[in-house]
C-alpha positions in Angstrom: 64.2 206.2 119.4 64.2 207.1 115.5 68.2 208.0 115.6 69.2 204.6 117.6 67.0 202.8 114.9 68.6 204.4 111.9 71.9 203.9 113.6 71.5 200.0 114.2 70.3 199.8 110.5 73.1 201.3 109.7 75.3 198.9 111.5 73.1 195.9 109.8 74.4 197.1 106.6 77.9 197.5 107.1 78.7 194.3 109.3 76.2 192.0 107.5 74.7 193.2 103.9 78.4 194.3 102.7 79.6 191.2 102.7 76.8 189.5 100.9 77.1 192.1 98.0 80.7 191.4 97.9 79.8 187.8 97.7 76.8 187.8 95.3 79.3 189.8 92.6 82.0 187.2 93.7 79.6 184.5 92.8 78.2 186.3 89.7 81.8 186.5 88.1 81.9 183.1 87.9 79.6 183.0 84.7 81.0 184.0 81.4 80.3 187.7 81.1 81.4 190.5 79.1 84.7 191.6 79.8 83.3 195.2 81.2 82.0 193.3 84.4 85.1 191.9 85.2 86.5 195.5 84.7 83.7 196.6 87.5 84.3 193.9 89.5 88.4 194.5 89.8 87.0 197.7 91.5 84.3 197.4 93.2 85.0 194.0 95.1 88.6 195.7 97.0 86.6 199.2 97.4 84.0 197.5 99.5 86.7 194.9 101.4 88.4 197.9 102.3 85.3 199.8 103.6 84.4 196.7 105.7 88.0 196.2 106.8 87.9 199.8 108.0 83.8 199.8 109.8 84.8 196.6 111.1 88.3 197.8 112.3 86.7 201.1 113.7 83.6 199.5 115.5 85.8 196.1 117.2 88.7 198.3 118.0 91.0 195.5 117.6 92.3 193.2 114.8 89.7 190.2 114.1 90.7 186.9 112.2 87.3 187.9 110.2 89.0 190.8 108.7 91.6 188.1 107.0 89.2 187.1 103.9 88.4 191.0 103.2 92.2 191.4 103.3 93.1 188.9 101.4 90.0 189.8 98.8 91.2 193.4 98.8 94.5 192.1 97.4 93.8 189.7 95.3 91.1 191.8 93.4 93.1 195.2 93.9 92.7 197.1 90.0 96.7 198.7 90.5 98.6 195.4 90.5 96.0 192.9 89.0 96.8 189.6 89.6 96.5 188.0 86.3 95.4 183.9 86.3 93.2 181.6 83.9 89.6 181.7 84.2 89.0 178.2 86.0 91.9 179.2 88.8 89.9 182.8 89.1 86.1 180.2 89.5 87.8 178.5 92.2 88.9 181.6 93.9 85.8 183.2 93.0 83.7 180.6 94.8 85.8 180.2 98.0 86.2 184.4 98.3 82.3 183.9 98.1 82.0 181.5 100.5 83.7 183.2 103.1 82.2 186.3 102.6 79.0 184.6 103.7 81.1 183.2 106.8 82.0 187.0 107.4 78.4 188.5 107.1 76.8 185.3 109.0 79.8 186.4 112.1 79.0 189.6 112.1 75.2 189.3 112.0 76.2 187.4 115.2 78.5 190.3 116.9 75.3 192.7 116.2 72.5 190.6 117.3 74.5 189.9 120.8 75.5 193.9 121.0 71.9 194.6 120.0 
């Protein structure tokens, strides 16, 4: 009962909330903000690519052309080798990141609800 519950929750968050956080900061950076954003941003946005590249990874047990955008994401926002480009190139890439995260959390809300 209770466990299978908490588990499915669990499974809610990781395949579909994830990648709306990683879009709604996507979508925030777009806006003018202090640099110190950005700085949280460079991390936060590849930490949880990676984590949903690795859940999803684990729970599909094969390679899914869904993972692609996280992988790309994970790269292009990586904080060890920044990728340095003007601010209207990094809206563009901003808004399209964003708008296939959504694509990858509105999928996987689809994988669970059929599983579930």
């Amino acid at each position: 009962g209770l466990v299978c519950v908490n588990k499915r929750e669990n499974e809610m968050v990781k395949f579909f909330i994830l990648p709306l956080v990683i879009a709604a900061i996507l979508f925030i950076s777009i806006a003018e903000l202090p640099y110190g954003f950005y700085t949280f941003m460079r991390i936060a946005v590849p930490i949880l690519s990676i984590i949903y590249i690795f859940f999803a990874y684990v729970v599909e047990e094969k390679f899914s052309l869904m993972l692609i955008p996280n992988i790309i994401i994970s790269v292009l926002w990586n904080p060890i080798l920044p990728i340095y480009l003007d601010k209207e190139s990094w809206v563009i890439i901003d808004a399209i990141a964003g708008i296939c995260e959504i694509a990858v959390a509105f999928y996987a809300y689809h994988l669970w609800k059929a599983k579930n």
